[in-house]
N, C-alpha and C positions, 0 to 999 in steps of 0.2 A: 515741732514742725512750725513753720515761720507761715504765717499770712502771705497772702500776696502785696498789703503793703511795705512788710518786711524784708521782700524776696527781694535781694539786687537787679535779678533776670528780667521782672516784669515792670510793665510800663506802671505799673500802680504802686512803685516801690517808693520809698517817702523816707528820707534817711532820722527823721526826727521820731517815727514812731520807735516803741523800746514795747518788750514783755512786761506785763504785768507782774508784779512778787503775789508768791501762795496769802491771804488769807486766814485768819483767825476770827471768829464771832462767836462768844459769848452770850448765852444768856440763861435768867434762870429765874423761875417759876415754881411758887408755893402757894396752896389752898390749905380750908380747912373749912367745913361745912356746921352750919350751928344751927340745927332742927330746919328752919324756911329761907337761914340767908347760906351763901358762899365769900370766905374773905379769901384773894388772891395777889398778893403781894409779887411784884415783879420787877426785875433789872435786864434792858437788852442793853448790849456791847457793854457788858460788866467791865471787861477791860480797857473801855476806851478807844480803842484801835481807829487812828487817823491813816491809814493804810491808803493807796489810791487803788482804786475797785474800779475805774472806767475813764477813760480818755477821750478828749475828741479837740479839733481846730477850727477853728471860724477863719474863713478866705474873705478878704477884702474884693466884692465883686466888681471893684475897680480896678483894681492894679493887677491882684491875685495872689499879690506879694505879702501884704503884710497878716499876719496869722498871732490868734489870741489862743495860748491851749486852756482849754479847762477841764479842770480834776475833780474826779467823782470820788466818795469815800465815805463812808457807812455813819448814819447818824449819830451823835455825838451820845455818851452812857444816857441814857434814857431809865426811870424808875418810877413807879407811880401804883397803886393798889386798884384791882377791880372787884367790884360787890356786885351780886346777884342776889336777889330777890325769888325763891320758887312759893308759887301757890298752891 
């Protein structure tokens, strides 16, 4: 179903906006507990996915004409280890 700035019919129809494509995220996470600590090794968006996830336009409030888009899109593979400490 189309948005209203989608929609040809209505006054809020905007012919630049487009649907966004589905989505894929990755990620994955492993522990392993050793008597007082936790080791947790992890990777988000294992696959890298430069996908556009959100849109929007900047309106020149002068003119109103000239328009900047900018694309959202999920953090770039991220990996890094978390350690806990139990007392």
């Amino acid at each position: 179903m189309a948005t209203p700035e989608q929609d040809s019919s209505t006054l809020q129809f905007d012919a630049a906006n487009f649907m966004l494509p589905a989505t894929n995220f990755v990620s994955l996470r492993a522990g392993m507990t050793f008597n007082a600590f936790t080791l947790e090794p992890f990777i988000d968006n294992l696959l890298d996915t430069h996908v556009v996830t959100n849109y929007n336009f900047s309106i020149d409030p002068g003119t109103g004409n000239s328009r900047l888009m900018r694309d959202f899109t999920f953090r770039p593979r991220t990996y890094g280890l978390t350690f806990t400490w139990h007392q």
